[in-house]
N, C-alpha and C positions, 0 to 999 in steps of 0.2 A: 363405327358407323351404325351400325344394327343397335346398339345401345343409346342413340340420339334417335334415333327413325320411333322405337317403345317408346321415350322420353318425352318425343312429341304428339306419339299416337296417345298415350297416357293425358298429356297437359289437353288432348284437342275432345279426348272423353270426356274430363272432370269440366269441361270450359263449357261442353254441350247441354248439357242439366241446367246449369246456371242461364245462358242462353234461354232455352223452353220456358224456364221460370221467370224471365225480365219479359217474354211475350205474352207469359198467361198472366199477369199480375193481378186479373181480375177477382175479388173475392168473387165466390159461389152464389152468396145473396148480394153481389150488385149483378151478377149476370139475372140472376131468377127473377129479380123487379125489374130488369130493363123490361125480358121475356112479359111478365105478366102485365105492364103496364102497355107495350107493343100490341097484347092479345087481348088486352080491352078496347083498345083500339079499333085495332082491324078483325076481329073475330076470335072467336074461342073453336077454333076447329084443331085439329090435328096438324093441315097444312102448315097453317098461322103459327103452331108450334117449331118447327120445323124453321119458318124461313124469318120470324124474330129471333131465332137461339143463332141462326147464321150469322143476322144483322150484327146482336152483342158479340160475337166472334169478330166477325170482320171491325167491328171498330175498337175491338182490343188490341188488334195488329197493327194499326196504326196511328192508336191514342192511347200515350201512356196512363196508366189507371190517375193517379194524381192529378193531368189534367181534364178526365174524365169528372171528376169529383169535383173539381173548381167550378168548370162549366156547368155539372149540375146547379150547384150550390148560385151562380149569377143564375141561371134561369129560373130560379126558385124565388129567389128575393125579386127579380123585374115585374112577378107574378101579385106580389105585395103591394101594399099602399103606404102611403106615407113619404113624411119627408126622407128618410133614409134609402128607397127603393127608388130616389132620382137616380142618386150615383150609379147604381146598378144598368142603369138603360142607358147614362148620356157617357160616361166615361170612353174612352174609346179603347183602354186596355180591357174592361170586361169582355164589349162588342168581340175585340180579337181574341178570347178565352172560349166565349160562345162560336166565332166561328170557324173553331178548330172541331167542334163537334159537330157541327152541320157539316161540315168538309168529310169527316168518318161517317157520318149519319147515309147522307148523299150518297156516297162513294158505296156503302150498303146494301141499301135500297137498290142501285143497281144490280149490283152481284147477287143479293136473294130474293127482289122481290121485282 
């Protein structure tokens, strides 16, 4: 019994690390260009520091980094011209790509700002 209780206290240590790391999966510089793009935004102060690094936090918790990076990458192209930047606006899987970030974005904004 005492040898299963280690066994699983063991498997529930090595499981924890892994866990932390499927949360934070954000690279360093995509948090530090959300932050600076957030602070050009709304101000360059200390506060603004503070409550954009919350914001890229909080929507790291509950947007995986990949579809983080999708939704960047349609909000960037809908930004462009041309015939290739329809698809981007009228598709309606983009639309639901983009507003899985507003959904984090929102949710944010309330907790740090």
């Amino acid at each position: 019994m005492m040898l299963r209780l280690i066994a699983l206290g063991t498997a529930l240590a090595a499981a924890a690390p892994a866990h932390a790391q499927a949360v934070n999966d954000y690279p360093t510089n995509a948090r530090a260009e959300y932050v600076f793009a957030c602070m050009a935004t709304n101000g360059q102060t200390r506060d603004m520091l503070d409550r954009c690094s919350c914001a890229i936090d909080q929507i790291a918790e509950v947007l995986p980094y990949e579809d983080y990076v999708q939704a960047e990458t349609v909000l960037r192209m809908q930004q462009t011209t041309g015939e290739r930047s329809g698809m981007f606006k009228s598709m309606a899987q983009m639309t639901e790509i983009v507003a899985g970030l507003k959904r984090a974005e929102a949710e944010a904004e309330i907790l740090c700002f």
